[in-house]
C-alpha positions in Angstrom: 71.3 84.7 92.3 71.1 82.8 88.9 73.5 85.6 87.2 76.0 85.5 90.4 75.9 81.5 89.8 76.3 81.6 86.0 79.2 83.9 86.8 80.5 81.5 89.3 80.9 79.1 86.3 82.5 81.7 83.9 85.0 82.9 86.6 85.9 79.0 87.6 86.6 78.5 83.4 89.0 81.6 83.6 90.9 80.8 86.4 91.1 76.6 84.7 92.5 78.6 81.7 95.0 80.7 83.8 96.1 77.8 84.9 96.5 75.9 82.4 98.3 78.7 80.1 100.8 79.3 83.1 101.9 75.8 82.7 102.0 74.9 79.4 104.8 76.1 76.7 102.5 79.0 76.2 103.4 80.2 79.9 105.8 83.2 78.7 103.7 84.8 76.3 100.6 84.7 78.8 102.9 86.1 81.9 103.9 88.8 79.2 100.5 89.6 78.5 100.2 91.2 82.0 102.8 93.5 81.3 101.8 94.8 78.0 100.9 98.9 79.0 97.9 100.6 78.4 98.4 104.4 77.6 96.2 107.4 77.7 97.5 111.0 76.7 95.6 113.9 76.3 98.4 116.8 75.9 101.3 116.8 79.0 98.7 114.2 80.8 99.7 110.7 80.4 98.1 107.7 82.3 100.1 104.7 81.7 99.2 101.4 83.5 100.2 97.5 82.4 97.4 95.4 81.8 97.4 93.6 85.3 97.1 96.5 87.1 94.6 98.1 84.4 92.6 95.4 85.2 93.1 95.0 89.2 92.8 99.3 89.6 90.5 100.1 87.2 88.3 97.5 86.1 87.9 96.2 89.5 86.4 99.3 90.8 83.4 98.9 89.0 83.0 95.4 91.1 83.7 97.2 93.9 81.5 99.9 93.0 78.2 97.1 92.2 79.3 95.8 95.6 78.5 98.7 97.1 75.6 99.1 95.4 73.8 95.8 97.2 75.2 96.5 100.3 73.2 99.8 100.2 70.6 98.2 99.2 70.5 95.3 101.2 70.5 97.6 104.3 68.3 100.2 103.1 65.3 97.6 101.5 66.6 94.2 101.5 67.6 91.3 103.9 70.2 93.1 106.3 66.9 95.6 107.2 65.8 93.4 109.3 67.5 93.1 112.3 67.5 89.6 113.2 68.4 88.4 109.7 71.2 91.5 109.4 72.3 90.5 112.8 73.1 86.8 112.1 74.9 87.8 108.5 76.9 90.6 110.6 78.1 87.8 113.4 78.3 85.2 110.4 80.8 87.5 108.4 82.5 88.8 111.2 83.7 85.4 112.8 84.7 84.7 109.3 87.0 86.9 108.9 88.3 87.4 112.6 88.9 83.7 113.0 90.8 82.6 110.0 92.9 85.5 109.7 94.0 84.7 113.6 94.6 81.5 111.9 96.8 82.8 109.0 99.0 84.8 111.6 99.6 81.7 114.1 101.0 80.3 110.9 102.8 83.6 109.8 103.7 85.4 113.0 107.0 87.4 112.1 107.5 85.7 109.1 108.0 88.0 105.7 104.2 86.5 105.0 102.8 88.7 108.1 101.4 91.4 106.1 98.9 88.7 104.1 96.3 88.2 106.9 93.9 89.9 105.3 93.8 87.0 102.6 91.7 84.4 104.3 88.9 86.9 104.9 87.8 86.9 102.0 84.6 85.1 100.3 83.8 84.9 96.4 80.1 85.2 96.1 79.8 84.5 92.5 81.9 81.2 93.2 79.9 80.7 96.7 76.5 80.9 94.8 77.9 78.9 92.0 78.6 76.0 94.4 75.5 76.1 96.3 73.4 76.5 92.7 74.4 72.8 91.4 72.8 71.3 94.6 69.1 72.9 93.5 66.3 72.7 95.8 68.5 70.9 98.5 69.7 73.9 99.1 66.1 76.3 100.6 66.2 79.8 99.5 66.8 81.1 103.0 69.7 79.6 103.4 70.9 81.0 99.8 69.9 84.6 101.2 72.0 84.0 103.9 74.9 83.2 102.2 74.3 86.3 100.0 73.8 88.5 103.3 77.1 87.1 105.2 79.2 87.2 101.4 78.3 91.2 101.0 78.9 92.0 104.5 82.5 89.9 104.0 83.0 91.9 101.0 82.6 95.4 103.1 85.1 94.2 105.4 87.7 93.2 103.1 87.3 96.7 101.6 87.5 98.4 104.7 91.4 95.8 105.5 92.4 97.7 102.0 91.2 100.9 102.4 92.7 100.8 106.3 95.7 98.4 106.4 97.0 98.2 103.0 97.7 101.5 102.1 101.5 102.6 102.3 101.4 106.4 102.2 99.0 109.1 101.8 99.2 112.2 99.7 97.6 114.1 101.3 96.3 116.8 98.2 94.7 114.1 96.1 93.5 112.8 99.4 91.0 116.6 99.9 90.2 116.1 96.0 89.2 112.6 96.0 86.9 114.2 99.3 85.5 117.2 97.6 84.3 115.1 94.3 82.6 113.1 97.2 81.1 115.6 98.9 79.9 116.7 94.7 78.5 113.1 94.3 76.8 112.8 97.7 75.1 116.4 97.3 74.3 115.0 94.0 72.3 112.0 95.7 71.0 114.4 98.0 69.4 116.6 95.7 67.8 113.5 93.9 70.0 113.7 90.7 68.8 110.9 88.3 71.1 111.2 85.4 73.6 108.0 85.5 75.9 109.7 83.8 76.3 112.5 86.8 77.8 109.7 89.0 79.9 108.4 86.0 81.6 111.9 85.6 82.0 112.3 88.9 83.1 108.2 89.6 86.2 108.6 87.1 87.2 111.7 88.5 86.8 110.2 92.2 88.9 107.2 91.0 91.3 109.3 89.6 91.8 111.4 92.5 91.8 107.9 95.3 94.7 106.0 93.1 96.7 109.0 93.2 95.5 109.7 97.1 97.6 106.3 98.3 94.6 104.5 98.8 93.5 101.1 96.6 91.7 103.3 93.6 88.8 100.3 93.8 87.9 102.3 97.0 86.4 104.6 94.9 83.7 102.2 93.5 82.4 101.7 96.8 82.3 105.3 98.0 80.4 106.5 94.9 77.7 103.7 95.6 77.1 105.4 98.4 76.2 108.6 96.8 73.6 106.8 94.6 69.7 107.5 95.3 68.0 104.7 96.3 64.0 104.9 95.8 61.2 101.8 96.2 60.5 101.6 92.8 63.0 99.5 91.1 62.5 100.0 87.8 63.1 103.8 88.4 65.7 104.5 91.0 68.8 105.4 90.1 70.6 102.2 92.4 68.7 99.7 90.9 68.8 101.1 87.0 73.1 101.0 88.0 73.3 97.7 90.0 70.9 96.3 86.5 73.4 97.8 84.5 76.7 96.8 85.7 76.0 93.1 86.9 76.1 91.4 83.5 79.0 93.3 82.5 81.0 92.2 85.8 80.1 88.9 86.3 80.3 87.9 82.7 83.2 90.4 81.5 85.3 92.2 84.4 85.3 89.0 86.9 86.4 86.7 84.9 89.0 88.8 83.1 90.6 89.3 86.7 90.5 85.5 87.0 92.5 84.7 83.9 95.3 87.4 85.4 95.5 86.8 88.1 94.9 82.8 88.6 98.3 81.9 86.7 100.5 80.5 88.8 103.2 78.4 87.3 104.1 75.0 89.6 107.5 74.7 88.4 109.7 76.7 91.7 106.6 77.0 93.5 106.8 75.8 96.4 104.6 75.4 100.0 105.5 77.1 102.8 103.3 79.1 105.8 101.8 81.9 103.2 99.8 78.9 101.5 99.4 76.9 104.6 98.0 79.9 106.6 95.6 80.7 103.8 94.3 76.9 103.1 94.0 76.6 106.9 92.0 79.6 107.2 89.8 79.3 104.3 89.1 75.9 104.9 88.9 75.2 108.6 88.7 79.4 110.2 85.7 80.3 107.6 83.3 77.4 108.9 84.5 77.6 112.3 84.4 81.4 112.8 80.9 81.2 111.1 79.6 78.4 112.8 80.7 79.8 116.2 79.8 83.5 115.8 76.3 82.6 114.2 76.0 80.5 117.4 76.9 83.1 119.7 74.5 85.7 118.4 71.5 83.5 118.2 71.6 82.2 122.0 72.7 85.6 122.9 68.7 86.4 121.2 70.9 89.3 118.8 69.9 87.2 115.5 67.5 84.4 114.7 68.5 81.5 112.2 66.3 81.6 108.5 63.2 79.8 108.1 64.0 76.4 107.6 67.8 76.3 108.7 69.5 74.1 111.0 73.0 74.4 112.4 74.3 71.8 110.0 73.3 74.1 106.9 74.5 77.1 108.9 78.0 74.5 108.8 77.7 73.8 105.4 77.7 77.4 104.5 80.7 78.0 106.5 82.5 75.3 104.3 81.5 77.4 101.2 81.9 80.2 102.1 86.0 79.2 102.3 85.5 79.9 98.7 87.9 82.9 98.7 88.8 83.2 95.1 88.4 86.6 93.7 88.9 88.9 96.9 91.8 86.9 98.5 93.6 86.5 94.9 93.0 90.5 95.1 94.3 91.1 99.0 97.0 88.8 97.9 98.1 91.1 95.1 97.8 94.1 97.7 99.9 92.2 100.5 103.2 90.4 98.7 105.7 90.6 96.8 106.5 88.5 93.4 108.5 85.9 95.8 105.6 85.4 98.0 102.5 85.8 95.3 103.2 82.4 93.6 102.5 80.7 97.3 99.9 82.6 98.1 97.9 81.9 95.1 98.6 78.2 95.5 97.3 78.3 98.7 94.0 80.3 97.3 93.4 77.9 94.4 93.6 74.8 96.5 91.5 76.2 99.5 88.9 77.6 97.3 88.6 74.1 95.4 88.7 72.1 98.7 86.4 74.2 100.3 83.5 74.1 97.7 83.6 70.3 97.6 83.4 70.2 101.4 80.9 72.9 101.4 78.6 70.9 98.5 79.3 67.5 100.0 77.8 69.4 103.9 74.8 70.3 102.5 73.8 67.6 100.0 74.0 65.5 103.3 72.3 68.4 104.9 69.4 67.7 103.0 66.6 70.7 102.9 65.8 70.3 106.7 61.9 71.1 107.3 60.9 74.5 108.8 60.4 72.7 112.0 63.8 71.3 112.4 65.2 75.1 111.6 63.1 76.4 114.5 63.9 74.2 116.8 67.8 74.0 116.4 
């Protein structure tokens, strides 16, 4: 949680410095910056990609891919194992992502900004746990694991929208590849391989094969966590030595390096309109709501029980940071528009994520840290 929140911080600073740079006389030389190309050739094979995409397609698979990695783990060992606490992070991220991308569409509904409804799902868990980190011990640890449950489970479902609904067209032949070095990596896990650099070989080659499949290459990362061996002791399994591995390197290098290209947005031509409505409307009033609502439903209907010392206000305040949508919705965004619509969407991402972290703070600072009592008895 501390490295998620120190990350926060990092990632906030890169997306400032986006910003900045996308609106000062510096603006041209940062938006050509995204195009310079990276090139790899080895003989006739040549992978060429610009430096946005490098970043968004490859680099953001190994988020993707640590992601992955604590969902397993969460479910196999950790919080979502239980069923109660799983079942209230389930409902939780599930009525935030139904309700504000209903939201988005009412806004959107046969509008060239349809295809972007997948936006508002989204929630940052760095910037969440950022947020929720500067209010200290007002804030109780169970309701920080809860926030970390619902975010992971959010994060599943946004990769399922790309994987599903933002693909264009298959190919069909890299499609049984990209299967096959699966299969390899999962026979791997089932054999009890331990050699990290087994599942690296076998992750760029998987990646490889899913960008040219049709499907978001990042889908990779996630698939090849699944392939991983998990066993109790931490210090030796093969998922934890990873997830150790990767999680300074993408909180403090990869994340943040998405944030600074992917943040700028200049404000000269911009303009509002129902992309950036629909997304600041969902983010800020569908995440709480849907959260609030669903957690509400699946307690009374005795499928999930709230955290040791939680009331329904916290439960509320999480919503409001959990609107927070940053990283994944600047990413879905990317996925969804075109240049003429990206501009408004990002607007609308920026000032929902801000809004929503001050409401979300401001909720459970006046929250307080409710006693265990109060949290049973809500």
């Amino acid at each position: 949680m501390a490295g998620e929140a120190k990350g926060g911080v990092l990632l906030f600073a890169a997306a400032l410095l986006a910003f900045f740079l996308s609106n000062s006389p510096w603006s041209q030389a940062y938006f050509d910056l995204q195009g310079v190309y990276v090139k790899l050739q080895v003989g006739d094979w040549v992978f060429k990609k610009s430096l946005l995409h490098f970043v968004n397609d490859f680099l953001m698979a190994f988020f993707f891919l640590l992601v992955g990695l604590e969902l397993k783990r969460e479910i196999l060992q950790g919080e979502l194992k239980n069923p109660s606490q799983a079942g209230l992070a389930v409902a939780a991220a599930l009525g935030g992502m139904i309700t504000p991308a209903l939201i988005y569409t009412a806004f959107n509904r046969g509008t060239a900004g349809a295809a972007g409804w997948g936006v508002p799902m989204a929630t940052d868990i760095a910037f969440a746990l950022g947020v929720v980190s500067l209010l200290g011990s007002r804030v109780p640890l169970s309701l920080k694991v809860f926030l970390t449950a619902l975010a992971i489970v959010d994060d599943l479902g946004a990769v399922l929208v790309i994987a599903v609904f933002y693909t264009s067209s298959l190919n069909l032949t890299a499609l049984a590849l990209a299967a096959g070095v699966l299969t390899l990596a999962l026979l791997a896990g089932r054999l009890r391989v331990r050699s990290l650099a087994v599942y690296g070989l076998l992750g760029l080659i998987l990646w490889y094969y899913v960008l040219l499949s049709g499907v978001h290459a990042t889908v990779a990362g996630v698939l090849l966590a699944l392939a991983v061996p998990l066993e109790s002791n931490a210090k030796t399994s093969p998922l934890h030595r990873l997830e150790h591995i990767l999680h300074p390197y993408v909180a403090y290098l990869i994340m943040p390096v998405f944030a600074f290209f992917n943040a700028g947005v200049a404000l000269a031509g911009s303009q509002l309109g129902p992309v950036s409505l629909g997304i600041f409307a969902g983010l800020v009033m569908g995440k709480p709501l849907g959260i609030l609502l669903f957690s509400y439903l699946a307690v009374r209907l005795g499928l999930a029980r709230l955290p040791g010392g939680v009331g329904w206000r916290a439960v509320a305040g999480v919503g409001m940071v959990a609107g927070v949508g940053f990283t994944m919705a600047l990413f879905i965004a990317d996925l969804a528009f075109d240049a003429a619509l990206l501009d408004e969407a990002k607007l609308g991402i920026l000032a929902a994520s801000l809004v929503a972290a001050l409401l979300g703070a401001a909720a459970l600072w006046t929250a307080g840290a409710p006693s265990s009592a109060a949290g049973r008895s809500a």
